[in-house]
C-alpha positions as CSV (number, residue, x, y, z in Angstrom):
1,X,-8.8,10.3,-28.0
2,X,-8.9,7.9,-25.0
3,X,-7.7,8.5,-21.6
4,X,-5.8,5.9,-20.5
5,X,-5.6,4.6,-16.2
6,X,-1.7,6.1,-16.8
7,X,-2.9,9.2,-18.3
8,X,-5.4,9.4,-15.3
9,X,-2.0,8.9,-12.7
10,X,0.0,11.3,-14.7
11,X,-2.3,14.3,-15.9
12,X,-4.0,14.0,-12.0
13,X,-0.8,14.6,-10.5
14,X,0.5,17.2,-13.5
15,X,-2.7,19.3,-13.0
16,X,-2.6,19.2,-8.9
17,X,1.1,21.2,-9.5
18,X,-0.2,23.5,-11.7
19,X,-3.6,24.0,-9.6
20,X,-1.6,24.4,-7.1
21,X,0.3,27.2,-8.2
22,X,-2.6,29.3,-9.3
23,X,-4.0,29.1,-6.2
24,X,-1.0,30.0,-4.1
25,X,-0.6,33.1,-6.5
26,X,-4.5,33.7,-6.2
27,X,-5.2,33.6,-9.9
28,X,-8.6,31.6,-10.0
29,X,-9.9,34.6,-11.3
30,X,-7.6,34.5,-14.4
31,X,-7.5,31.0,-15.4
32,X,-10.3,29.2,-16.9
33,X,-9.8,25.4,-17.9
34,X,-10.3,26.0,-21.2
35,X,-7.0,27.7,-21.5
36,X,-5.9,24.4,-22.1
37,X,-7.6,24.3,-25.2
38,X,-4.9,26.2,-26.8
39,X,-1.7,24.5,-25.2
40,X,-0.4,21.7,-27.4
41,X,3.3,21.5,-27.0
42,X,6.3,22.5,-24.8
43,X,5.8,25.9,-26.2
44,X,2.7,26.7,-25.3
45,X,2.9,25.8,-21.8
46,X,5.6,27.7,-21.6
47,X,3.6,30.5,-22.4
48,X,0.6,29.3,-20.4
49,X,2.6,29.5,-17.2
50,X,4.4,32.5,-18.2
51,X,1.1,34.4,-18.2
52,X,-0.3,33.0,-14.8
53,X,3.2,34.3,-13.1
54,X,3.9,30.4,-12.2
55,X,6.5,29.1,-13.8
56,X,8.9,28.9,-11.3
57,X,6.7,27.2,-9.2
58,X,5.9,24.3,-12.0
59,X,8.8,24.9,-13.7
60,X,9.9,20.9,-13.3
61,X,6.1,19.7,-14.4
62,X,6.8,22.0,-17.3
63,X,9.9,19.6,-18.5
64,X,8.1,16.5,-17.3
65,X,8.2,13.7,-20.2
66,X,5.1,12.1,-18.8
67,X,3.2,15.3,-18.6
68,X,4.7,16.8,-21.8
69,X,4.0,14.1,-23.8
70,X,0.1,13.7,-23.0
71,X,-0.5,17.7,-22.7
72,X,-2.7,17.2,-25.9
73,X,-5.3,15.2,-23.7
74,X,-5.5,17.6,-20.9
75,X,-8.6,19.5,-22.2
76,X,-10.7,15.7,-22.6
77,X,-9.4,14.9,-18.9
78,X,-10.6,18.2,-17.7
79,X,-14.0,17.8,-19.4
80,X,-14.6,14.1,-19.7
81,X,-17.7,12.6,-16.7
82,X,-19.0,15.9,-16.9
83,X,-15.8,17.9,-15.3
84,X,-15.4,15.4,-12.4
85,X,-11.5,16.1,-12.4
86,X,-11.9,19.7,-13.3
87,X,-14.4,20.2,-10.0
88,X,-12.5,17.5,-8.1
89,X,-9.0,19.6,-8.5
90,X,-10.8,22.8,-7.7
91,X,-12.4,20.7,-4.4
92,X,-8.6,19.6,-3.4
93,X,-7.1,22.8,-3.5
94,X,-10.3,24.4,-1.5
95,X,-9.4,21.7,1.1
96,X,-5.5,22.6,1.3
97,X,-5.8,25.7,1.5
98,X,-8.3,26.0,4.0
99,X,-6.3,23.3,6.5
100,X,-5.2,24.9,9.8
101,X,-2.5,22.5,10.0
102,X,-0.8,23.3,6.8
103,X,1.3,26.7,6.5
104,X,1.5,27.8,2.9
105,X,3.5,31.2,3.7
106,X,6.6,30.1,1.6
107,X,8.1,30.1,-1.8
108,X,7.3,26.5,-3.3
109,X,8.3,24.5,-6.4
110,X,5.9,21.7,-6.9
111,X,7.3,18.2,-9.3
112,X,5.9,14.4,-9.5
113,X,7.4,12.0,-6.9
114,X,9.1,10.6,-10.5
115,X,10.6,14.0,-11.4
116,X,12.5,14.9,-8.0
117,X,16.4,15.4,-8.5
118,X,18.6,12.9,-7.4
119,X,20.6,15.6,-5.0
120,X,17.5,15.8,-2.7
121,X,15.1,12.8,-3.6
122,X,14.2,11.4,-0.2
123,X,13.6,7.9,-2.2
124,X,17.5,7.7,-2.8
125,X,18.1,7.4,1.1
126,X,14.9,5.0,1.1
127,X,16.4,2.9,-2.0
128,X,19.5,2.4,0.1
129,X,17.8,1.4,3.5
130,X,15.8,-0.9,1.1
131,X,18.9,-2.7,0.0
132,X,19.8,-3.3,3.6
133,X,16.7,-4.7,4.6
134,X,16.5,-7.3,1.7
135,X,19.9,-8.2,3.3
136,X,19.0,-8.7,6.4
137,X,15.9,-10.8,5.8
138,X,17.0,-12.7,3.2
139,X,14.8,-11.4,0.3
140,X,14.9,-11.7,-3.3
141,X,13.7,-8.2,-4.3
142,X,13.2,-5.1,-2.0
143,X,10.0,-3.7,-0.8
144,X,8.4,-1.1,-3.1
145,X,9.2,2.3,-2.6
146,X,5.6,3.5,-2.1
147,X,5.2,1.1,1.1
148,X,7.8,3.8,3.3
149,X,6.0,6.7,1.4
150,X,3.3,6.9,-1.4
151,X,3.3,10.5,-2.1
152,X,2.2,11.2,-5.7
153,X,3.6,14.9,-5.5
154,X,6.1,16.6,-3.2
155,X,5.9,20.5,-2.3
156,X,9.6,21.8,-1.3
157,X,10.9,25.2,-0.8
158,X,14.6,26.2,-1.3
159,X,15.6,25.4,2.1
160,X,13.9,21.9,2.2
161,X,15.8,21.6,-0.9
162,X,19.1,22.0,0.4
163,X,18.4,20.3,4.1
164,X,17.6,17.2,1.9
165,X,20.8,17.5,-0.1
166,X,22.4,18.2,3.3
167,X,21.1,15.1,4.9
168,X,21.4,12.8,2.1
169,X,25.0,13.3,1.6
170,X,25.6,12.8,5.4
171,X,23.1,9.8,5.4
172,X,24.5,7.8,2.6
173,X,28.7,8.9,4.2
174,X,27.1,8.0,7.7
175,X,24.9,5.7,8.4
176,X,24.9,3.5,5.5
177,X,28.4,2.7,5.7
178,X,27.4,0.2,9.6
179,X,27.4,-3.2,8.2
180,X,23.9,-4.2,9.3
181,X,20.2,-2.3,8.6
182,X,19.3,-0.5,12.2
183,X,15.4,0.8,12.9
184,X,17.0,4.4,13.6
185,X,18.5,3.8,10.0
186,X,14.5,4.6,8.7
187,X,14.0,6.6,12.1
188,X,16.4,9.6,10.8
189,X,14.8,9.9,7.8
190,X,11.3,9.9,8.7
191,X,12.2,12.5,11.4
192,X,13.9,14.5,8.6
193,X,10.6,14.8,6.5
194,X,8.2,15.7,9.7
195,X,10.4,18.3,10.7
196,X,10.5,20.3,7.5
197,X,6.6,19.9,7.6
198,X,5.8,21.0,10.6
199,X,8.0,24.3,9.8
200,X,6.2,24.8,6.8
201,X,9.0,23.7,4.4
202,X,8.0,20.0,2.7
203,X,5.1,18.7,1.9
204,X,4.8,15.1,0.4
205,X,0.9,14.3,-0.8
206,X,-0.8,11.1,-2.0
207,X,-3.5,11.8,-4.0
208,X,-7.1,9.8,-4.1
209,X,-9.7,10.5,-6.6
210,X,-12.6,12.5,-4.8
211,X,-15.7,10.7,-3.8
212,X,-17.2,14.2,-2.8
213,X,-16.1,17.0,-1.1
214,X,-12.2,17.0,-0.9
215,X,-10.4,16.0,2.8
216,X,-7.1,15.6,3.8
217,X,-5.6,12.9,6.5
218,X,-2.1,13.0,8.1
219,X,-0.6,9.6,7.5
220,X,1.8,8.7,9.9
221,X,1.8,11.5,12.2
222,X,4.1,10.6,15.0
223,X,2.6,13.5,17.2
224,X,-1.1,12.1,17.0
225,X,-2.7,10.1,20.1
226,X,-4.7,7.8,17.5
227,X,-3.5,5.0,15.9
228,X,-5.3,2.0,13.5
229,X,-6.3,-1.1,15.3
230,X,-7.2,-3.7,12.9
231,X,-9.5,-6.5,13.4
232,X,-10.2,-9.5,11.5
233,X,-13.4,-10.6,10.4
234,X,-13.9,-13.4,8.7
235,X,-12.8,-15.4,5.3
236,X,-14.6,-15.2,2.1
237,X,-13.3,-17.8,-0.1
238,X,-16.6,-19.1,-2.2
239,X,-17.8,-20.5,-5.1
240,X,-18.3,-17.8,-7.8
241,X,-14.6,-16.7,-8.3
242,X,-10.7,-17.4,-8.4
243,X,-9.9,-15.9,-4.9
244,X,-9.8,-15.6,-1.5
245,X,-10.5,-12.3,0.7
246,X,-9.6,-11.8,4.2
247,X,-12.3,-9.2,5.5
248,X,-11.3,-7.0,7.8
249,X,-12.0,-3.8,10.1
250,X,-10.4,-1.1,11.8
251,X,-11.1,0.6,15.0
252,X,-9.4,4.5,15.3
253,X,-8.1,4.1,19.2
254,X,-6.4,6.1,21.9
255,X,-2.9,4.7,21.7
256,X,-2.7,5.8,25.5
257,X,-5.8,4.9,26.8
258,X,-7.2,2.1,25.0
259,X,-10.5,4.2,24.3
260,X,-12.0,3.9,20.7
261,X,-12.8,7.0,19.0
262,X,-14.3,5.2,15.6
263,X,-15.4,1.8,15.5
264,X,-15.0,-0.6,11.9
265,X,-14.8,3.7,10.7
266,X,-12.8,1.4,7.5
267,X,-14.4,-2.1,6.1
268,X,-12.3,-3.5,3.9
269,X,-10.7,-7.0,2.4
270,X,-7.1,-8.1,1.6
271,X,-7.2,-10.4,-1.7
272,X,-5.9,-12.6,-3.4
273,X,-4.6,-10.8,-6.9
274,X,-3.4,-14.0,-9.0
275,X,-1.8,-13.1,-12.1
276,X,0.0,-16.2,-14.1
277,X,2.4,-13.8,-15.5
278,X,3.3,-11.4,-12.6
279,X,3.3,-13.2,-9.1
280,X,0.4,-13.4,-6.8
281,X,-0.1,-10.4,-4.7
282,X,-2.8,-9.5,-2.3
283,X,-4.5,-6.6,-2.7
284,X,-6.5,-4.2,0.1
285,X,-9.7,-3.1,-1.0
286,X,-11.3,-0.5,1.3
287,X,-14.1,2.0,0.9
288,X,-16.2,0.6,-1.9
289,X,-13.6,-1.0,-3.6
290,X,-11.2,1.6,-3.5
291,X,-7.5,0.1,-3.8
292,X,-5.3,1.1,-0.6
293,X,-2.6,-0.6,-2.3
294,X,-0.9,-4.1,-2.6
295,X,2.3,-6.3,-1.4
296,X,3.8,-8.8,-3.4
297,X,4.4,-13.1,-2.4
298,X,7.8,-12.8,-0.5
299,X,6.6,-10.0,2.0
300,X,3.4,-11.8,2.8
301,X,4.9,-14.9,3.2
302,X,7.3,-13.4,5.6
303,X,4.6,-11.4,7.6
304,X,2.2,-14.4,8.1
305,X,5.1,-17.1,9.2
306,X,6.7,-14.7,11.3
307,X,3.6,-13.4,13.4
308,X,2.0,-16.6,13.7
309,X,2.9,-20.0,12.5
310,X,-0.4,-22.2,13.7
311,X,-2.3,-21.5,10.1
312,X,0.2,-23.0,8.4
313,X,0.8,-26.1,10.4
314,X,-3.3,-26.4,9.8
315,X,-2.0,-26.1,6.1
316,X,0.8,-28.5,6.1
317,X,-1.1,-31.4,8.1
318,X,-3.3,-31.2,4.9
319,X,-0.6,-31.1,2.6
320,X,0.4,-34.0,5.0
321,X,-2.5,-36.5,4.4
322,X,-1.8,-40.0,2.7
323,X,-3.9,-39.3,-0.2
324,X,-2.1,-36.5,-1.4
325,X,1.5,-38.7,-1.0
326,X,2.0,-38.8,-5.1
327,X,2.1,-34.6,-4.8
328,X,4.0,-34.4,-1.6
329,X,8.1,-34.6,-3.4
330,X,6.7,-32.5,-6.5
331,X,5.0,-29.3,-4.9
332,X,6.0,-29.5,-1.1
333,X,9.7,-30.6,-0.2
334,X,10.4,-27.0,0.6
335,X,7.5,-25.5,2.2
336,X,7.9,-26.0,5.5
337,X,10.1,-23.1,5.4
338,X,10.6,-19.3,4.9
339,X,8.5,-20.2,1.4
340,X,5.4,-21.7,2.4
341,X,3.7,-21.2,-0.3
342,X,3.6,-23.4,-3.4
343,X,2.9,-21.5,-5.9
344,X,6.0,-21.7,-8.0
345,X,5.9,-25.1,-8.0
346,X,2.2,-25.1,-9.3
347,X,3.0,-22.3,-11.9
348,X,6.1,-24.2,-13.2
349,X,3.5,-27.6,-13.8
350,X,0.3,-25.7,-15.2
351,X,3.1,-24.4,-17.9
352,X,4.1,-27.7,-18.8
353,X,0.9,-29.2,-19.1
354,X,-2.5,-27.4,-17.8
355,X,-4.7,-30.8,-18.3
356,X,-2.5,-33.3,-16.5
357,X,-2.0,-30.3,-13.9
358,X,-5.5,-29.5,-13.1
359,X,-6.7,-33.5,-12.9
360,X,-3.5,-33.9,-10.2
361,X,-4.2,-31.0,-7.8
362,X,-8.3,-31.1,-8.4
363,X,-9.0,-33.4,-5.3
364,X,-6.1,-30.7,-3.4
365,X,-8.2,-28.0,-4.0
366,X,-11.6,-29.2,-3.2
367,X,-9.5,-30.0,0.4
368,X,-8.8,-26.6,1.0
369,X,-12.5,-25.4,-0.2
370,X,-13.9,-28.1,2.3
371,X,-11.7,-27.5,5.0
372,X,-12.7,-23.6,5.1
373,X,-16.7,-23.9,4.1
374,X,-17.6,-27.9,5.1
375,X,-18.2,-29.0,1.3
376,X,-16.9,-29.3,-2.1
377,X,-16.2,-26.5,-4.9
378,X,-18.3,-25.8,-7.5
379,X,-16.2,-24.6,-9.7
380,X,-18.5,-23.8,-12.8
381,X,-18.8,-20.3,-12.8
382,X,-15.2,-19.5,-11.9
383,X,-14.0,-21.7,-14.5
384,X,-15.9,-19.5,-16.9
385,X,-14.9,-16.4,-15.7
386,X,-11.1,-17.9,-15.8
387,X,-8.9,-17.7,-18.9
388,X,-8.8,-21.7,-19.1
389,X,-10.4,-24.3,-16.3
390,X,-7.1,-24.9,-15.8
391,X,-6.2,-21.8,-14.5
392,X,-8.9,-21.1,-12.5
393,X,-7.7,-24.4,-10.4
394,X,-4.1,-22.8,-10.2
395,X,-5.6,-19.3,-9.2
396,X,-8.0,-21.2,-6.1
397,X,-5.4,-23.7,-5.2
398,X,-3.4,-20.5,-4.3
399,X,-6.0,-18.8,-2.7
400,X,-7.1,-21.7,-0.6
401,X,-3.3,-21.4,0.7
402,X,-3.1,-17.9,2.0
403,X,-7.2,-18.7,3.3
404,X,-5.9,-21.2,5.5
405,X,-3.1,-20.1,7.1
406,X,-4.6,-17.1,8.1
407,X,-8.4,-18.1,8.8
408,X,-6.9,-21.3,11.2
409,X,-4.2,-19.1,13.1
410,X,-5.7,-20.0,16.8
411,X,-5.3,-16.9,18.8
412,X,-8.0,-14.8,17.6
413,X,-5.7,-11.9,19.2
414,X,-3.1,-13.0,16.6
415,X,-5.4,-13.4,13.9
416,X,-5.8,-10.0,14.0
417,X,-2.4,-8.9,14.7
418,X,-1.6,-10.9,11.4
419,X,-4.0,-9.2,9.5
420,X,-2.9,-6.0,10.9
421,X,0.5,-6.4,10.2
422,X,-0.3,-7.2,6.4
423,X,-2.8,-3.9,6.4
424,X,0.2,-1.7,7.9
425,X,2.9,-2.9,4.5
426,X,-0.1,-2.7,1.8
427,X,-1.3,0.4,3.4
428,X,1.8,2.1,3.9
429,X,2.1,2.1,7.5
430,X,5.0,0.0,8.6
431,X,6.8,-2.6,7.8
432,X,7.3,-5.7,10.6
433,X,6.0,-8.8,11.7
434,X,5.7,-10.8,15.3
435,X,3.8,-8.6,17.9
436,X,5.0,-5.5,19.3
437,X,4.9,-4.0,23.1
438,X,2.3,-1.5,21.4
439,X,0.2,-4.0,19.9
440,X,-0.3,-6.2,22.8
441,X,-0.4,-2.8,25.1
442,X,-3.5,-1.2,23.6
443,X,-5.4,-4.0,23.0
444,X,-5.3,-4.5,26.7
445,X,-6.0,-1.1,26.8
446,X,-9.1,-1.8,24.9
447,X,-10.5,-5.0,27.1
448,X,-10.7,-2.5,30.1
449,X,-12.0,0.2,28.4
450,X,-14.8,-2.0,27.6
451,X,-14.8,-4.0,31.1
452,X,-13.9,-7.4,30.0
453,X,-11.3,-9.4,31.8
454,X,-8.1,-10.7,29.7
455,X,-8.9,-14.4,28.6
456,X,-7.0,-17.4,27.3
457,X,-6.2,-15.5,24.1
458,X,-4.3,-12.4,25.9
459,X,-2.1,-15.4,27.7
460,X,1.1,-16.6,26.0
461,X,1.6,-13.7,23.7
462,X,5.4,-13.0,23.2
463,X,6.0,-9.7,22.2
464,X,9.2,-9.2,19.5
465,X,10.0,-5.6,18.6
466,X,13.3,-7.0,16.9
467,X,10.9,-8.1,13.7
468,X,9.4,-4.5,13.3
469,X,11.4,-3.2,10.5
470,X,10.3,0.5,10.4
471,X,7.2,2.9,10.6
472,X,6.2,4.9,6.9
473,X,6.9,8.1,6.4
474,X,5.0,10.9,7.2
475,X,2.8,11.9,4.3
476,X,-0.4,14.1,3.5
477,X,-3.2,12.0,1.4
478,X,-5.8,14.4,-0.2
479,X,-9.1,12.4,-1.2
């Protein structure tokens, strides 16, 4: 049978529990993988469990649809590239168990983020705080759960348990009842989770497949020096394809001292991910290719125009130019607001007629192509790779969009501070745009460090800590 990408998500995450447990209860030396061989059903993994002494500790990835119901495929997963997952789930729990920074002296029942209780599911107090936030910013939808916290699995004991319950029901009575969405709001809860980790009570892991040896990082550790300082690179909207990619890299720094510990230590790109039927999201691609994760249109909108506006003036003067008059009242009577981007318009046209679409925005296109490389699109192979010619126009008009308000912002200071503040939501790192005091702070930091004098670019800044919306969650990512 074939294992599906969501039997990949859901059997990784099932097996980390139940790895998990054997190792706490040191029975490597009794289980072998091809146990699994003989488990089939509910029953049997009943029984399984039963044997290894675990069940209490897996006991809600034992009544897990999503694990239940592919338990037959277990055995292939486990075998299938020549044991990579078998080797890599051995490799993750060598590296957990060996961290000094992780106590594993307590009584634990392991679940999938989707399988927590309602009573003490720290993405119920997250949902609500959501809600606010849409409020407050005037959003259609809320931001995805997995950009405040991305853990795949969560680790409680009793008592973290209980605190949660505790703290939820005094959180939603509380808090949620002030009329407007506070930072402390998201401060409270984050705090909350830290807490029962550092005593040894809650852990919530995100897991990444292995590349070699397992490792762990501590995402979002408020009692860490260190922080991500991104940089932007340079723009790489070409010929060959539908997109656009804003390279990127990141510098590990002193958050005190402005001293950098690793330099470009991640290379990545943020791209454009056009999909006709489900919005047009960008994408972070880190680490040979390796997906950090992805924001939909009506947070990246928000992020650019709210950090720095000067790209998208660059945009609008083109949009602005005689010669494109005739698609000025069609696709642009509303974007020199909050939506700035056009797509909509562009999707709700292509829809109605592909041809008459493609032949109207063509000499569009080829404006933002020549504005960002000094010459005209060839097109050819990107309309082949495309599902129609047409598409591929719709795709790269899009593209060109997002290329130029970000690649003509003029402060190469906020360039980066753009860039950064998209890598912090797709990432799972924060959520805010504008500058903050700490931005500006260490990147000053970081001039002296390096002997260099401020210049033009350092002059002007206005710093706005009312547009950060709140920090991610604390959260263990095992890769």
């Amino acid at each position: 049978m074939s294992i599906s990408n969501k039997d990949v998500e859901v059997l990784s995450e099932a097996l980390f529990c139940y790895y998990f447990a054997i190792y706490k209860n040191k029975k490597e030396k009794e289980y072998n993988p091809s146990q699994w061989y003989s488990v089939k059903n509910h029953g049997d993994l009943s029984t399984f469990t039963k044997k290894l002494g675990i069940t209490s500790m897996v006991k809600n990835v034992n009544s897990d649809p999503a694990f239940t119901s592919r338990v037959s495929k277990v055995m292939e997963f486990l075998d299938n590239r020549k044991s990579f997952w078998a080797n890599a789930l051995d490799s993750q729990m060598k590296a957990i168990f060996s961290a000094g920074k992780i106590n594993m002296s307590n009584d634990y029942v392991l679940m999938r983020a989707d399988m927590i209780p309602k009573s003490y599911d720290p993405y119920q107090a997250y949902t609500q705080l959501s809600y606010m936030v849409r409020g407050k910013l005037g959003f259609r939808g809320t931001i995805d759960k997995d950009k405040w916290n991305p853990s795949d699995v969560w680790i409680f004991t009793k008592q973290a348990q209980n605190d949660l319950s505790s703290f939820i029901r005094l959180f939603k009575s509380k808090l949620l009842q002030e009329t407007e969405y506070s930072v402390r709001m998201m401060e409270k809860l984050n705090n909350k989770i830290y807490t029962l980790f550092t005593k040894g009570l809650l852990y919530p892991i995100s897991l990444k497949a292995p590349t070699g040896k397992a490792k762990i990082v501590f995402e979002n550790d408020v009692t860490s020096d260190l922080i991500k300082v991104v940089k932007y690179d340079e723009i790489d909207f070409s010929d060959k394809n539908q997109d656009a990619k804003i390279k990127f890299s990141v510098d590990e720094v002193d958050n005190t001292t402005g001293k950098t510990s690793k330099r470009g230590y991640i290379k990545g790109q943020i791209k454009t991910k056009t999909v006709l039927s489900g919005g047009a999201r960008l994408e972070i691609e880190a680490g040979g290719a390796a997906r950090y994760g992805s924001m939909g249109t009506e947070n990246y909108q928000y992020l650019i125009r709210q950090t720095d506006r000067t790209g998208i003036d660059s945009l609008n003067k083109i949009r602005d130019k005689k010669e494109f008059n005739n698609l000025k009242n069609k696709y642009w009577n509303k974007t020199k607001s909050a939506q700035w981007l056009a797509r909509p318009n562009y999707v709700e046209q292509f829809k109605k007629d592909p041809k008459k679409f493609r032949e109207e925005i063509e000499p569009y296109t080829q404006e933002l192509f020549n504005h960002i490389n000094g010459r005209q699109w060839d097109s050819a192979s990107a309309e082949m790779s495309a599902k129609s010619p047409e598409e591929a126009y719709l795709n790269k008009t899009h593209a060109g969009e997002v290329a130029v308000a970000v690649d003509d912002i003029t402060k190469n200071i906020m360039r980066d501070i753009t860039v950064e503040n998209l890598f912090n939501l797709a990432a799972s790192q924060s959520f805010g745009a504008g500058v903050s005091q700490n931005q500006l702070q260490v990147r000053i930091n970081m001039q002296k460090q390096m002997g260099k004098e401020l210049g033009e670019d350092f002059r002007g800044v206005e710093v706005d800590n009312s547009k950060k919306l709140w920090t991610s969650c604390f959260y263990l990512v095992i890769k």
